[in-house]
C-alpha positions as CSV (number, residue, x, y, z in Angstrom):
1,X,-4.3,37.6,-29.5
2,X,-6.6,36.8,-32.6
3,X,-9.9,35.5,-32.0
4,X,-8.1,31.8,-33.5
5,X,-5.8,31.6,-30.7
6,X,-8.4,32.9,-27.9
7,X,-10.9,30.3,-29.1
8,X,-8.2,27.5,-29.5
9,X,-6.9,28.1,-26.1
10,X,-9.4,29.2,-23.3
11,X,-8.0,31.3,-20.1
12,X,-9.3,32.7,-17.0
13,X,-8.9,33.4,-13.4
14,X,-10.7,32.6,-11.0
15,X,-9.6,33.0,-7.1
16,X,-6.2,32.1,-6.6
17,X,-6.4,29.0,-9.9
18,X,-5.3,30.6,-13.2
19,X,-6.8,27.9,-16.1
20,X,-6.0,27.1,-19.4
21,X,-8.4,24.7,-21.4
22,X,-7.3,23.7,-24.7
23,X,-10.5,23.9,-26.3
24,X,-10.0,21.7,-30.2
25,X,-12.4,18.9,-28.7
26,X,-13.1,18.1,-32.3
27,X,-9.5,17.6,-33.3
28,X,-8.9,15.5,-29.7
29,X,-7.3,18.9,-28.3
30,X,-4.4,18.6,-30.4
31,X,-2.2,21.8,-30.3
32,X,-1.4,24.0,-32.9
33,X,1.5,26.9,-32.9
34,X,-1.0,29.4,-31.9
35,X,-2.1,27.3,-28.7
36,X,1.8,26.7,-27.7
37,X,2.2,30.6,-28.3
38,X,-1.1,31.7,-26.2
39,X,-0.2,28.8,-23.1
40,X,3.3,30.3,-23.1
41,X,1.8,34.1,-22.5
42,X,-0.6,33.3,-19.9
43,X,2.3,30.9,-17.9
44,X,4.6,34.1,-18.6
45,X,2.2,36.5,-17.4
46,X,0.9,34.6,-14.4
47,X,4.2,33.7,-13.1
48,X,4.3,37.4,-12.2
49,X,0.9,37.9,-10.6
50,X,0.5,37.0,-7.1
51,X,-3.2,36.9,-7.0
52,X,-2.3,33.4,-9.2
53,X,-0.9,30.7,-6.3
54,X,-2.1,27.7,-8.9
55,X,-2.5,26.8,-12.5
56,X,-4.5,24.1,-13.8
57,X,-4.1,22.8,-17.7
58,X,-7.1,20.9,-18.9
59,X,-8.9,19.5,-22.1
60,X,-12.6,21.1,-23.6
61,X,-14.4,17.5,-24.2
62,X,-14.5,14.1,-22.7
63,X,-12.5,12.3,-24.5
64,X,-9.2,13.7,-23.6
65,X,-6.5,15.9,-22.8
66,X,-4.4,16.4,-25.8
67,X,-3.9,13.9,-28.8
68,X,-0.5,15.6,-29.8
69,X,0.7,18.1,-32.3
70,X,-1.2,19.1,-35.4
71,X,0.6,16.3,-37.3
72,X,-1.5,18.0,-41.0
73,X,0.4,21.2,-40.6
74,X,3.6,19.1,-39.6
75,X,3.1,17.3,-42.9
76,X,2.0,20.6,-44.9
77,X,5.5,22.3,-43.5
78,X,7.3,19.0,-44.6
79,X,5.7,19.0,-47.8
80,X,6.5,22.3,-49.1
81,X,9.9,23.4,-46.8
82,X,7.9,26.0,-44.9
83,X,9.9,26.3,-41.4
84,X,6.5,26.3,-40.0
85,X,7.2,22.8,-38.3
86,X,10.8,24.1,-37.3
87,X,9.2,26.8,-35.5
88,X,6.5,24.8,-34.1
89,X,9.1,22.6,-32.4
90,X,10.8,24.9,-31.2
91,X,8.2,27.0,-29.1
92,X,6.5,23.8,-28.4
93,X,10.2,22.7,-26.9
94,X,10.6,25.5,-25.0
95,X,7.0,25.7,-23.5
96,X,7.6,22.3,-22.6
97,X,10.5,23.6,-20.4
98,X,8.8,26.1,-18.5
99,X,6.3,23.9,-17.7
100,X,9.4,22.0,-16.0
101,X,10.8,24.9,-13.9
102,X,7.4,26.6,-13.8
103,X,7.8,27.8,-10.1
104,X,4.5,27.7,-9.2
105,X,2.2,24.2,-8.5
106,X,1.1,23.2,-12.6
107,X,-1.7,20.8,-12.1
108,X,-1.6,18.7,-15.7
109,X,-5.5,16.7,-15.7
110,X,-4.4,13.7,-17.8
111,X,-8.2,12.6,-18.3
112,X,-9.0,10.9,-21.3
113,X,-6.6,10.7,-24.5
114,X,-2.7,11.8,-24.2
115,X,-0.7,11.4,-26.5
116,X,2.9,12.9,-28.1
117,X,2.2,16.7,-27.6
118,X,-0.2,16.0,-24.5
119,X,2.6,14.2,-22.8
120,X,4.6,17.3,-23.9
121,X,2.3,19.7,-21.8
122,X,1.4,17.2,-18.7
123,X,4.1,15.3,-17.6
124,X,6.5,17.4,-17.1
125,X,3.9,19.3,-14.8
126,X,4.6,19.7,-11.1
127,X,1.4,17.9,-10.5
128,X,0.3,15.8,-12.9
129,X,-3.4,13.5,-12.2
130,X,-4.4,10.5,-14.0
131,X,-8.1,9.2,-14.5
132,X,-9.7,5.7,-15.0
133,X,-10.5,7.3,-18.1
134,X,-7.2,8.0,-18.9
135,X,-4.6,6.4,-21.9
136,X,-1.1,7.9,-22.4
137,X,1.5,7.2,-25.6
138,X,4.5,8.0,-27.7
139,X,2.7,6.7,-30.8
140,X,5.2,8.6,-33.0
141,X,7.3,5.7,-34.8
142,X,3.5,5.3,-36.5
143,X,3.8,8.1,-38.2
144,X,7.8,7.7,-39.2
145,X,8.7,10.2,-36.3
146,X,10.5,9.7,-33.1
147,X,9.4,10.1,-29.8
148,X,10.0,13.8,-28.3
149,X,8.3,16.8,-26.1
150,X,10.9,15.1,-23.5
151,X,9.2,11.5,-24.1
152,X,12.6,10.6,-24.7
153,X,13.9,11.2,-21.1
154,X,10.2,10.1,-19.7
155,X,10.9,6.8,-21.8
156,X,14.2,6.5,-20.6
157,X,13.8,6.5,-17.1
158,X,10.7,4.4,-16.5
159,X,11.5,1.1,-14.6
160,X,12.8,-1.7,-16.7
161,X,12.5,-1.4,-20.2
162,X,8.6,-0.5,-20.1
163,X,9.9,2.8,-21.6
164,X,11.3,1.0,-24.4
165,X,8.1,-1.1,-24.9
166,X,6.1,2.1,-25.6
167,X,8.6,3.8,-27.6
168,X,8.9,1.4,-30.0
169,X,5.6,-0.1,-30.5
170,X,3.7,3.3,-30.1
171,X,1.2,1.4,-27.9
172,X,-0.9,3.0,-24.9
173,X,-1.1,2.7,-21.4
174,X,-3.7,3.4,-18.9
175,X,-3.5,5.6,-15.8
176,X,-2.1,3.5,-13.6
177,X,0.4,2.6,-16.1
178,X,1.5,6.1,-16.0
179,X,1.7,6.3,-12.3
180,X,4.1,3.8,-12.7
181,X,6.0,4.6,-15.7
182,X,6.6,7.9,-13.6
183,X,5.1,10.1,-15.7
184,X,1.9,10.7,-13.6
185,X,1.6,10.8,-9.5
186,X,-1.8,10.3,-8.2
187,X,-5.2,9.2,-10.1
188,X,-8.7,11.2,-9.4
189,X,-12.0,9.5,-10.6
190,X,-12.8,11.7,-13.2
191,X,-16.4,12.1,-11.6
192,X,-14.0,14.0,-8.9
193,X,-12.8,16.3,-11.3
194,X,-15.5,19.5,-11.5
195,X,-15.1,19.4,-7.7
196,X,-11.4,19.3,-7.4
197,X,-11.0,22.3,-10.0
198,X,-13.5,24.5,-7.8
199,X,-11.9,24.0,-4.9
200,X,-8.3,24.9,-6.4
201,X,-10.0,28.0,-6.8
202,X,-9.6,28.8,-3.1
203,X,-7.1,26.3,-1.5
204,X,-3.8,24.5,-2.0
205,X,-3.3,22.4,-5.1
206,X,-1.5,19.8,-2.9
207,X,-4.2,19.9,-0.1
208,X,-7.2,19.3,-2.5
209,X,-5.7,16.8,-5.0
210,X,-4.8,14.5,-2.2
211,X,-8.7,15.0,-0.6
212,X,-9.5,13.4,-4.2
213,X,-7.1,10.8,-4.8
214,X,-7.7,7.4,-4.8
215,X,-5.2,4.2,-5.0
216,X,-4.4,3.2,-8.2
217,X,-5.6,0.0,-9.8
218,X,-2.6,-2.5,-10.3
219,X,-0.8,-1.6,-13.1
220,X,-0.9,-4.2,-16.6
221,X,2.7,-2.9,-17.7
222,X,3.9,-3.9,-14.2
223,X,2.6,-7.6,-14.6
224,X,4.4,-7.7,-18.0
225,X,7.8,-6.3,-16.6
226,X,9.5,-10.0,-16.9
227,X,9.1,-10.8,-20.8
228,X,9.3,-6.7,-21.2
229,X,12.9,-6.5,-19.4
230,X,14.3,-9.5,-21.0
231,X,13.1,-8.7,-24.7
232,X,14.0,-5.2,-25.0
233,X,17.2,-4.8,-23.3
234,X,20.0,-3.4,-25.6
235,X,20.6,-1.4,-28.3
236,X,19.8,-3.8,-31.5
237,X,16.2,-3.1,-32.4
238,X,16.9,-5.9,-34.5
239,X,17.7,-8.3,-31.8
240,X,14.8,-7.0,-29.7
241,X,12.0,-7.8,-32.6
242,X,13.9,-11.6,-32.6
243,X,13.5,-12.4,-28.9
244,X,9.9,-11.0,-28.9
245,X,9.1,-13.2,-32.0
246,X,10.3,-15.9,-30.4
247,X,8.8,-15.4,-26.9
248,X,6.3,-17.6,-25.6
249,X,4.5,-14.6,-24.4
250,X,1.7,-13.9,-26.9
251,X,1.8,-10.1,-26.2
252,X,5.6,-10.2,-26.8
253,X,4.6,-11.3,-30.3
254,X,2.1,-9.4,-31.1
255,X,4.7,-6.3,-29.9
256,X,7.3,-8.3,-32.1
257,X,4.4,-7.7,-35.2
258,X,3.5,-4.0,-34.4
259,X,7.6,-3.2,-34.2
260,X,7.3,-4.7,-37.7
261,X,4.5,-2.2,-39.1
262,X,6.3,0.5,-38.1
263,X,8.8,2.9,-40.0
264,X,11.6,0.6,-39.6
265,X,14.3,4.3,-39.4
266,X,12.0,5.6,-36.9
267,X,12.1,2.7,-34.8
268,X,16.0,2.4,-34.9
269,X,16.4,6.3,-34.1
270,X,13.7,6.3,-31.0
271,X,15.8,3.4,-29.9
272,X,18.9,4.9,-30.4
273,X,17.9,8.1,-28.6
274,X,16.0,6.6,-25.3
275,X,19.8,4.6,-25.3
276,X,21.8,8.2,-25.9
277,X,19.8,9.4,-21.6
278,X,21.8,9.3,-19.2
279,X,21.3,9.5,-15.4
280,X,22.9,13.1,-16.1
281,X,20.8,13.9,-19.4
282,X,18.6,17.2,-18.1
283,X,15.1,17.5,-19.9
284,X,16.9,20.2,-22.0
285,X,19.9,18.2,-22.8
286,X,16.8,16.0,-24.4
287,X,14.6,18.6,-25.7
288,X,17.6,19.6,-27.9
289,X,18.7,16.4,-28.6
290,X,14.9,16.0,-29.9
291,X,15.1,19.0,-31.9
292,X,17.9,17.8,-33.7
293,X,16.2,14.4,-34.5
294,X,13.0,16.5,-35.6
295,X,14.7,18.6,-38.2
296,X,16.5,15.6,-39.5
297,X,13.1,13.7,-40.0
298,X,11.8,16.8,-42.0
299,X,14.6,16.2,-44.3
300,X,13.9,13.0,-45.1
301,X,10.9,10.6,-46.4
302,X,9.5,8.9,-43.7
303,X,7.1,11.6,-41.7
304,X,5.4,12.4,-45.0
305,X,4.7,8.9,-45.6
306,X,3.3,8.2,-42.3
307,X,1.8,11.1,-41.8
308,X,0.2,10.5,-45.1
309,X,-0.7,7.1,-44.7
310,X,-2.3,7.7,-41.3
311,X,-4.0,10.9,-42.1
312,X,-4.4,12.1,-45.3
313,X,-5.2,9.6,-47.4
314,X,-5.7,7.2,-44.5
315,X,-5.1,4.0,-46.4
316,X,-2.8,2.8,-43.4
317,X,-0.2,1.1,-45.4
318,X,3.0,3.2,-45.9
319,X,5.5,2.7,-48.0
320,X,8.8,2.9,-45.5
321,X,12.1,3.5,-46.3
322,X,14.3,1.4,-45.9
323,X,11.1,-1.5,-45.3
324,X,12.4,-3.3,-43.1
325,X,14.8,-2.9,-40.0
326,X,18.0,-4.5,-42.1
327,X,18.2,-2.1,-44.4
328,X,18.8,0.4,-41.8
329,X,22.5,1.2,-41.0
330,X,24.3,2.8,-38.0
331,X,25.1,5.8,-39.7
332,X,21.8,6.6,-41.6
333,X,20.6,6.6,-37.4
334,X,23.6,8.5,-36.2
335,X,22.7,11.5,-39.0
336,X,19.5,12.2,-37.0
337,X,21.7,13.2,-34.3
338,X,24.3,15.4,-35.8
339,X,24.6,19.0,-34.7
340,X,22.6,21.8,-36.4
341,X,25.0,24.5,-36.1
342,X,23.5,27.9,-36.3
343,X,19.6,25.7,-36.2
344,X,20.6,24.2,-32.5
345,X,17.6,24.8,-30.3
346,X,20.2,26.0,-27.3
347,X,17.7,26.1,-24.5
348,X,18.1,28.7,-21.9
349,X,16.2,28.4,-18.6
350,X,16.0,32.6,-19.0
351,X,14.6,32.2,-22.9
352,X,11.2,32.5,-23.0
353,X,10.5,34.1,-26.1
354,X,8.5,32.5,-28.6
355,X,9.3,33.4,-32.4
């Protein structure tokens, strides 16, 4: 490893825990191709060492776990047709597979920020804890992406339409929203956390996490499920911006008016691919499905404009394209899906090999 990756991503042993901190607390953690290529050797290498019984995945900082991808090289590899972004993805895709499968407990601390390429790492985890600290999101139709890391599926099969909610507005949720969005499982008072991570050192993950648990606060997503569910069911992102305008709800339009500021293809697409899951759809069916709707935004307009927007120039008023949700038709949205050919992803659960 260069001394970049091995001070981006910090691993050790200790007693039976095998750790990995992502250590970019400047940049909110957020991962780079050499992090996704170092996490991916040490899962590989202690998958095979017995001495190793847990692993934990944690963020340097306080503020969180992971804020995402490193959206500036996403928009450098856009920019000038690199294939750095392309093979970005597609590590980052596959690492978020093996986290799946990984056959050992993967304990994901969700403290703090988590967003996009956080989710990516976390909740897919076999053990995945939530602070009061804690604020999860998709925010990627912001930045004229889509949803993906397996966001799609999470989305897709959160009670309701709560899934569709985030997707499409980009907003955040706290811990106990994630509980019940099902993409965490038990919430530690992040006080509890230096505690917890010594004693994984020595004892069962499942033993000591539940020593540290506490009940989860009510959940605010869950108290919105009734104008949520009724606005957002559907596949007409047009239709669903009309009944949240028209709500009584005040948060239904205020959603209506975020939906509105957002890249109106990006909206349409995540829409179209949370609707494209199925109760058969594995995380790789989505991961590929992902990929494809990743390359496609590359391609076009939109992620350089939001990425710029947000980041670079950070003016925060993008020019979209199409601007508004009308000008977007069925089969601009049904592109973003097309097959790649020879550029398919083609997960493998035996293809670990990062390129």
């Amino acid at each position: 490893m260069s001394n970049v990756i091995v001070s981006e991503v910090i691993m050790s042993r200790v007693g039976m825990l095998g750790s990995i901190i992502l250590n970019r607390p400047k940049a909110l953690n957020a991962l780079t191709h050499g992090m996704v290529v170092s996490i991916t050797e040490a899962l590989t290498a202690w998958e095979q060492d017995d001495a190793v019984q847990t692993v934990v995945i944690s963020g340097a900082g306080d503020r969180g776990l992971c804020a995402g991808g490193d959206i500036v090289g996403i928009y450098r590899s856009a920019k000038d047709g690199s294939g750095d972004a392309e093979r970005f993805w597609r590590d980052e895709y596959r690492l978020n597979s093996f986290i799946a499968r990984y056959p050992k407990p993967f304990v994901a601390i969700m403290d703090g920020i988590v967003l996009g390429g956080g989710i990516g790492i976390s909740a897919h985890a076999s053990l995945r804890i939530v602070t009061e600290r804690t604020k999860v999101g998709m925010p990627e139709v912001g930045i004229g992406f889509a949803p993906d890391v397996g966001g799609t599926l999470l989305l897709a099969r959160a009670p309701g339409e709560l899934g569709t909610h985030l997707a499409l507005t980009g907003a955040m949720a706290t811990g106990a929203d994630a509980i019940a969005l099902g993409i965490a499982d038990t919430l530690v008072q992040s006080g509890e956390l230096p505690a917890l991570l010594v004693e994984l050192q020595t004892e069962a993950a499942g033993a000591v996490i539940a020593r540290h648990s506490t009940p989860a606060p009510p959940a605010p997503l869950d108290a919105a499920r009734g104008w949520i569910d009724a606005a957002y069911a559907g596949d007409d992102a047009r239709g669903i911006v009309a009944r949240l305008a028209a709500s009584e709800v005040e948060d239904a339009r205020s959603a209506a008016s975020t939906i509105l500021s957002k890249s109106p293809t990006s909206v349409s697409v995540a829409l179209a691919a949370l609707r494209r899951v199925t109760p058969e759809s594995t995380l790789d069916d989505v991961l590929e499905q992902e990929y494809r709707v990743g390359l496609r935004f590359l391609e076009g307009t939109e992620i350089v404009e939001g990425i710029r927007a947000q980041v670079i120039d950070k003016d925060r008023n993008p020019a979209w394209s199409p601007s508004s949700l009308d000008g977007v038709t069925r089969e601009q949205v049904e592109h973003y899906f097309a097959p790649l050919g020879e550029r398919e992803l083609d997960l493998d659960a035996s293809d670990r090999s990062t390129t």
